[in-house]
C-alpha positions as CSV (number, residue, x, y, z in Angstrom):
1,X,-8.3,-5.3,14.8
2,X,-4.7,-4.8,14.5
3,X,-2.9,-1.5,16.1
4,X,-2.1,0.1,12.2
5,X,-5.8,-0.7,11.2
6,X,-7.2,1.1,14.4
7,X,-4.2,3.8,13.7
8,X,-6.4,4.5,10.4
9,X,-9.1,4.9,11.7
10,X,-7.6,7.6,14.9
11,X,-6.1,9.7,12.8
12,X,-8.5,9.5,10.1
13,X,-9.9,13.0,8.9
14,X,-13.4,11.3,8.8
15,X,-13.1,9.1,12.2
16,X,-16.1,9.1,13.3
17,X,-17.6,8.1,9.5
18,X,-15.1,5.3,9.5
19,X,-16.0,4.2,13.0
20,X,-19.5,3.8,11.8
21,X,-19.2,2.4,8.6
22,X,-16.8,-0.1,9.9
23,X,-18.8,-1.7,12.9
24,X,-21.9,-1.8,10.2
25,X,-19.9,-3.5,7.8
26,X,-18.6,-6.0,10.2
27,X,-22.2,-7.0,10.6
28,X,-23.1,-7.2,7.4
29,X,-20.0,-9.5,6.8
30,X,-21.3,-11.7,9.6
31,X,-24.0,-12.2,7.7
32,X,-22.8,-13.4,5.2
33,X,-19.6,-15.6,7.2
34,X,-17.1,-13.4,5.7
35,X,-14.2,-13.1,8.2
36,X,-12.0,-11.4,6.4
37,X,-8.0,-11.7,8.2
38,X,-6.4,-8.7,10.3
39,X,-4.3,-7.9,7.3
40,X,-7.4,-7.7,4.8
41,X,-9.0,-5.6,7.3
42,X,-6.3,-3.0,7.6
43,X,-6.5,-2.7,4.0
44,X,-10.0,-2.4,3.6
45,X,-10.1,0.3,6.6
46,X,-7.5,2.3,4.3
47,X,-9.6,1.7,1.9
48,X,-12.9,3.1,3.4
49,X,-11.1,5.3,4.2
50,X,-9.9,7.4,1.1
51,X,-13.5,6.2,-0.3
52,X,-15.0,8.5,2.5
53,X,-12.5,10.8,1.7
54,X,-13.3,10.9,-2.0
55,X,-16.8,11.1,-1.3
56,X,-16.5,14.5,0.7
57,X,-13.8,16.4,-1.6
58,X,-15.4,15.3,-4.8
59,X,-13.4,13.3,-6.0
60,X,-13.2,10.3,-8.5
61,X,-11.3,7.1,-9.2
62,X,-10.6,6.4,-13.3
63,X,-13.5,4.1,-15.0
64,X,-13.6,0.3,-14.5
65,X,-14.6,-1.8,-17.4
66,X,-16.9,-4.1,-15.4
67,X,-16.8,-7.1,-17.7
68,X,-12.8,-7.4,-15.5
69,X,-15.2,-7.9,-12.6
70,X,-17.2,-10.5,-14.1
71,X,-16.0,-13.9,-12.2
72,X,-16.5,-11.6,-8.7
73,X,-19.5,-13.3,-6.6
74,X,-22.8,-11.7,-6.5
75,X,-22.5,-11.5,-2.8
76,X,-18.9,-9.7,-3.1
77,X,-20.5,-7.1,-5.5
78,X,-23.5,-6.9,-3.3
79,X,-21.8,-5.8,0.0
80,X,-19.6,-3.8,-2.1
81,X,-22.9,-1.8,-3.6
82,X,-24.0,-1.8,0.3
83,X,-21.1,0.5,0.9
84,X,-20.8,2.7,-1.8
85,X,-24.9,3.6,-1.1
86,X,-23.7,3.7,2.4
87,X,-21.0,6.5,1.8
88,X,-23.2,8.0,-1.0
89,X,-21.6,10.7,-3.5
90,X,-19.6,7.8,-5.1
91,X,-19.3,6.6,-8.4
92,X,-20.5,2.9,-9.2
93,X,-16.9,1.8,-10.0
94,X,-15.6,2.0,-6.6
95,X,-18.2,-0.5,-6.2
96,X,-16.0,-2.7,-8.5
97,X,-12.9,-2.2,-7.0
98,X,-14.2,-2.6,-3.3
99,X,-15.8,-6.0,-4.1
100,X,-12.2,-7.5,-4.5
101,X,-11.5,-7.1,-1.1
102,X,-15.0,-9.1,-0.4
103,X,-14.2,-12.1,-2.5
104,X,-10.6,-12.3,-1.5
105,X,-11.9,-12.5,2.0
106,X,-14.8,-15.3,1.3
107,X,-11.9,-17.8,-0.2
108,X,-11.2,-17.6,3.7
């Protein structure tokens, strides 16, 4: 993990959330062989991140139109869903907008 990436998660108001929900979703991206580079994985840490954050201060992300998501792999969408139940309090369109950051790191 590179120094900005663990820099997110230090100074993170929700640091020990992060900490958690990172190591479980690098096993559940082993899982799947999803090795996602250190540069995709600084920016998916930011984005846990303000999702954790969104979950505790109630807040929301505008509405998706799902049928934009519609060539993203089942698997992508599926780890993606894995989160957002993980985190809890979260609409289902962060879901969408996570899974991006799943695929782009299965082309791999």
């Amino acid at each position: 993990m590179t120094g900005e990436a663990l820099q997110i998660i230090s100074t993170s108001k929700y640091q020990k959330e992060l900490e958690e929900l990172t190591d479980w979703l690098k096993v559940e991206l082993v899982k799947v062989s999803i090795t996602p580079t250190d540069l995709q994985w600084t920016i998916l840490i930011n984005h846990l991140n303000e999702m954790l954050k969104r979950s505790k201060e109630q807040e929301t992300i505008p509405e998706v139109d799902p049928e934009m998501f519609s060539e993203v792999s089942s698997e992508a969408l599926k780890l993606a869903d894995g989160v957002v139940r993980k985190i809890d309090n979260l609409s289902q369109d962060e879901m969408y907008v996570l899974s991006i950051h799943f695929e782009t790191a299965k082309q791999n």
